[in-house]
C-alpha positions as CSV (number, residue, x, y, z in Angstrom):
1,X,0.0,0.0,0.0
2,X,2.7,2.7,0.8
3,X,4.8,1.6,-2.4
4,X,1.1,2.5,-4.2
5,X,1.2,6.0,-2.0
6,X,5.0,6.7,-2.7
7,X,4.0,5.5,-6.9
8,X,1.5,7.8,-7.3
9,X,2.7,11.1,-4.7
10,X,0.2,10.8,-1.9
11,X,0.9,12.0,1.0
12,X,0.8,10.0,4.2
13,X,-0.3,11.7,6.9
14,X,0.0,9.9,10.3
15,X,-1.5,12.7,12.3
16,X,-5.1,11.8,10.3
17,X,-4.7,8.6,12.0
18,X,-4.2,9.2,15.9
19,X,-4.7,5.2,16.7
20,X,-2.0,3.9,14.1
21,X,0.8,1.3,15.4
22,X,3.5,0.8,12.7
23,X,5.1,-2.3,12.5
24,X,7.8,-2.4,9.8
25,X,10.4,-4.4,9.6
26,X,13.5,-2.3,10.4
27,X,15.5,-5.1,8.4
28,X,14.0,-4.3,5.2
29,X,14.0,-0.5,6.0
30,X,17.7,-0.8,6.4
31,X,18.4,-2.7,3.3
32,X,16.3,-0.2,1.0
33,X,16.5,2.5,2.7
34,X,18.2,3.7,5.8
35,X,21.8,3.5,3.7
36,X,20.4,6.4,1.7
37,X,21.4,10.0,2.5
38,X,19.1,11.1,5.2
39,X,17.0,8.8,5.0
40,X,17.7,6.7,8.4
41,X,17.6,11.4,9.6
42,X,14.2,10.9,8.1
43,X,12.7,7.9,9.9
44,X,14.0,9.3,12.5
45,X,12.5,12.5,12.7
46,X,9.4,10.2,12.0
47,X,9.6,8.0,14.8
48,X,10.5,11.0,17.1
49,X,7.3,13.1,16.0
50,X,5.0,10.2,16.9
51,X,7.1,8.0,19.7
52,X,3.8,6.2,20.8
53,X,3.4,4.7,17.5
54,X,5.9,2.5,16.2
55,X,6.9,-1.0,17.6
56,X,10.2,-2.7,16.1
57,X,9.8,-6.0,14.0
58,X,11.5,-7.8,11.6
59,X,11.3,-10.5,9.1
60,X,14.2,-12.5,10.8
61,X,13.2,-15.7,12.3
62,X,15.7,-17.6,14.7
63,X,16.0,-21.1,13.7
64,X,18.8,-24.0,14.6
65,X,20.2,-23.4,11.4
66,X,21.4,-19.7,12.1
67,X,24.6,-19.3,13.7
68,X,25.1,-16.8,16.7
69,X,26.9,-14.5,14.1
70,X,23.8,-14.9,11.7
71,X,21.8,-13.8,14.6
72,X,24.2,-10.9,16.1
73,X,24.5,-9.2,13.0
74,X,20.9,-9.1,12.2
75,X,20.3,-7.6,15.9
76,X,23.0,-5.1,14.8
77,X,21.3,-4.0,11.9
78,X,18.0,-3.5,12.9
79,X,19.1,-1.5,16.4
80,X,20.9,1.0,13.6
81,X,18.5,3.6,13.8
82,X,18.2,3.1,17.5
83,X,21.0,5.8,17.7
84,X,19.6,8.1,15.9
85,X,16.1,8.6,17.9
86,X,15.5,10.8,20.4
87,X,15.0,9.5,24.0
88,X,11.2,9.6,24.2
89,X,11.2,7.3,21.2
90,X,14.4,5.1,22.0
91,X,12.1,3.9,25.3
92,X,9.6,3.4,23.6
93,X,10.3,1.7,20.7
94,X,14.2,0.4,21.7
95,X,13.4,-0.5,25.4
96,X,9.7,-1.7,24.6
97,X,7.4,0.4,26.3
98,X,5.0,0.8,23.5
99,X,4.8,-2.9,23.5
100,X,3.7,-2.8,27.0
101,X,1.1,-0.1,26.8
102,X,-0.5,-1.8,23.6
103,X,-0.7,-5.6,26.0
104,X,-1.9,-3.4,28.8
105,X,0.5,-4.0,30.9
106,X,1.6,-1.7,34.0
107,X,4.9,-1.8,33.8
108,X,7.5,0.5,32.1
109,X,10.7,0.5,30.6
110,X,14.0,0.5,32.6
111,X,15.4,3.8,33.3
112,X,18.8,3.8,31.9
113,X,19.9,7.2,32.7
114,X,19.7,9.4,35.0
115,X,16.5,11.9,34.7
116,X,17.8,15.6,34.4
């Protein structure tokens, strides 16, 4: 749908949509994207406009036939952008708390640095 969007020049708009979770694999986001000029700035900027609304994923499944390496660099790929989000999104996203407001859980993400 967003390749149809990005084919034809229609805007996406996430603020028409105040209930929207995105779930994108940052794997393929990565590989097509991210390596781009500003682009990973872009996504970025994104994901630190609307830090509620994005929860990490990826296409990557963990079998017995992956080695630890295949596994540690696919981790290190997909945290990429990790560095590059501000710290209301990085908690959310990174450390999971979106993930535990959407179960309904009450619990929050570990504090990691000190609170200024």
């Amino acid at each position: 749908m967003m390749r149809e969007f990005e084919k034809r020049g229609i805007p996406v708009t996430l603020a028409r949509y105040p209930r929207l979770t995105l779930d994108r694999s940052w794997r393929v986001l990565e590989d097509q994207y991210f390596g781009k000029p500003g682009v990973r700035r872009m996504y970025a900027d994104l994901l630190d406009a609307f830090p509620t609304r994005a929860i990490p994923g990826t296409d990557f499944v963990a079998s017995s036939d992956k080695s630890y390496a295949v596994y540690k660099e696919e981790l290190e790929v997909t945290s990429r952008i990790n560095k590059a989000l501000g710290d209301r999104a990085f908690r959310g996203i990174a450390l999971g708390e979106n993930y535990f407001r959407l179960l309904g859980l009450d619990t929050t993400a570990p504090r990691i640095c000190e609170q200024k």
